[in-house]
C-alpha positions as CSV (number, residue, x, y, z in Angstrom):
1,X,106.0,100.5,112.2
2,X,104.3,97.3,110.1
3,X,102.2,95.4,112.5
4,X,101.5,91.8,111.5
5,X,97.9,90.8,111.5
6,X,98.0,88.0,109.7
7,X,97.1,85.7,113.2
8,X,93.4,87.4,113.0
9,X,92.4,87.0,109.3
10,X,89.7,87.8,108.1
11,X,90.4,91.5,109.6
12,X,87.6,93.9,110.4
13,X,89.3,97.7,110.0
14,X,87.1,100.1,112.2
15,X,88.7,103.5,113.2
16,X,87.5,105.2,115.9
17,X,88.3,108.6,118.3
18,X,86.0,107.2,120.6
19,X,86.2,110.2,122.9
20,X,83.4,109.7,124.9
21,X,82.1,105.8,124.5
22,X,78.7,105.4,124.2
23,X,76.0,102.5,122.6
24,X,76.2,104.1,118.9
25,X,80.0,102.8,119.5
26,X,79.3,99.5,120.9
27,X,76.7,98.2,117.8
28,X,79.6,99.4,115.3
29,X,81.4,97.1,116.7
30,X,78.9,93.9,117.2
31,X,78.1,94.6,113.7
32,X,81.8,94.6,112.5
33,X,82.5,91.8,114.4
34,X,80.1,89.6,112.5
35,X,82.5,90.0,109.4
36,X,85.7,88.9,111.2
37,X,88.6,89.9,113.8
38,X,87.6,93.2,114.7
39,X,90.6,95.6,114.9
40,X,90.5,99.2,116.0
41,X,92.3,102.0,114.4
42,X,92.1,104.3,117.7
43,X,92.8,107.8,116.6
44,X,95.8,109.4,118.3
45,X,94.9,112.9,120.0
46,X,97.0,114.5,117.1
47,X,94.9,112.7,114.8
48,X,91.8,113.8,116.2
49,X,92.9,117.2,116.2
50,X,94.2,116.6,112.3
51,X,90.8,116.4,111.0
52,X,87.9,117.8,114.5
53,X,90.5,121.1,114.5
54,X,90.3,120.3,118.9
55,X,92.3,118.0,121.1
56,X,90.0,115.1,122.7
57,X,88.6,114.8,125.7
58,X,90.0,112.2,127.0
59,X,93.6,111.4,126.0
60,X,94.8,108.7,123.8
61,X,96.0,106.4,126.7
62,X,92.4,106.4,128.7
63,X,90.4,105.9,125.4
64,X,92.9,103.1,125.0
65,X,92.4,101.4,128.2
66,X,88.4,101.9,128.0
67,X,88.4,100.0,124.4
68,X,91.1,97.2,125.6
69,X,87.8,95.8,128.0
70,X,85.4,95.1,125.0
71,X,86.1,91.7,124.4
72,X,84.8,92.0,120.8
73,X,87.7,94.0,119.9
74,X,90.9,91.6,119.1
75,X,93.5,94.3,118.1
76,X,93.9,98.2,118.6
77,X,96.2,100.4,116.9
78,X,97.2,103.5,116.6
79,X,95.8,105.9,113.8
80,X,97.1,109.2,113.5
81,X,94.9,111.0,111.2
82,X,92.6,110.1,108.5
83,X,95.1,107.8,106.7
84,X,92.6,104.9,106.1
85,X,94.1,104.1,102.6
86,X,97.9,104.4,103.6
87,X,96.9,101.8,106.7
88,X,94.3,100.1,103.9
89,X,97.2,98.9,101.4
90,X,100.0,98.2,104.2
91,X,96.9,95.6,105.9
92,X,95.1,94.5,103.3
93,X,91.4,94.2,105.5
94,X,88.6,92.1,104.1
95,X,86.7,94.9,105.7
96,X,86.9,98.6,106.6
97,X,83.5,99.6,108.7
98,X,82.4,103.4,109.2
99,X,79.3,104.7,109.9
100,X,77.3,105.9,107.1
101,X,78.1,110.1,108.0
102,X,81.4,110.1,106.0
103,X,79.5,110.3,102.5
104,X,79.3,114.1,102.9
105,X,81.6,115.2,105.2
106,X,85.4,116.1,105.1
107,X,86.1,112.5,105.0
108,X,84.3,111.6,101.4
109,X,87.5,112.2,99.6
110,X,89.0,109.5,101.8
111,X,85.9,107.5,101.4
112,X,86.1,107.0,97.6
113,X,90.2,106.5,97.6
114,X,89.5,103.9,99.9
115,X,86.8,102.5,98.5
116,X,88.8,102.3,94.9
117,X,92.2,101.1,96.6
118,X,90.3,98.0,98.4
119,X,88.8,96.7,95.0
120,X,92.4,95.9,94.3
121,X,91.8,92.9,96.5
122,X,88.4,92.9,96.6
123,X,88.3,94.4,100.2
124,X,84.7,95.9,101.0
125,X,83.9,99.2,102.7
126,X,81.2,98.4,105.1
127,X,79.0,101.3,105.8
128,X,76.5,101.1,108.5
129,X,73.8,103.2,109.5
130,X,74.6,105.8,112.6
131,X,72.6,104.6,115.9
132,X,69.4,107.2,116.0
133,X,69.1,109.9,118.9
134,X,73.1,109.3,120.3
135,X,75.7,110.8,119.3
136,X,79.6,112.2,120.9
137,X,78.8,115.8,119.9
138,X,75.3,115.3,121.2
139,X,76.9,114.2,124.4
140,X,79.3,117.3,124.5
141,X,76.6,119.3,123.7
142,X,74.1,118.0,126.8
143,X,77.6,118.1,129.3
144,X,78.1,121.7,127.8
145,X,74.4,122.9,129.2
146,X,75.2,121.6,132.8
């Protein structure tokens, strides 16, 4: 399915799970949406699964529905998996924002393919610094002590 974004140029390419939305989530986004049209790459519950090895907590529909009321965000899609560079080439983003964990985790080999597929138009990978003390698998972790 080829979406056309086109209408909200200069896009702003953040993918999220967003399982349980918190503040860390919400200044990701005010920071990306300094840059342009923010659009959300919302990770199906396959997706999540794909790459966390465990279903969500909250089903693709509800995170939907939660992220469709930040008025910062112009455009969610779907995003099954880690395919940043397949959805990367077929968009063309100025911008792709993630926080700055991926650099050593199972997503730095996406990372640097990304990162060399978007000098082809001289796209930028925006990397900002994770929001101290907050986290979702803090959260889960606090929930999983009650």
């Amino acid at each position: 399915m080829y979406l056309s974004l086109n209408k909200y140029r200069p896009l702003v390419f953040v993918p999220m799970a967003a399982d349980i939305l918190h503040y860390g989530h919400i200044n990701i986004l005010l920071k990306a949406n300094r840059h342009g049209n923010v659009i959300v790459g919302l990770m199906t519950d396959s997706g999540i699964k794909s790459y966390k090895r465990k279903k969500p907590i909250v089903n693709y529909k509800n995170r939907k529905r939660v992220l469709d009321q930040i008025k910062c965000i112009k455009k969610i899609i779907p995003l099954n998996g880690l395919k940043y560079v397949e959805f990367a080439k077929k968009y063309k983003f100025e911008y792709f924002v993630h926080g700055d964990d991926w650099k050593k985790n199972i997503q730095s080999k996406v990372r640097s393919d990304l990162i060399k597929t978007m000098k082809k138009w001289n796209g930028k990978v925006l990397e900002f610094e994770y929001t101290k003390n907050i986290s979702s698998s803090k959260i889960k972790s606090l929930l999983n002590k009650i």
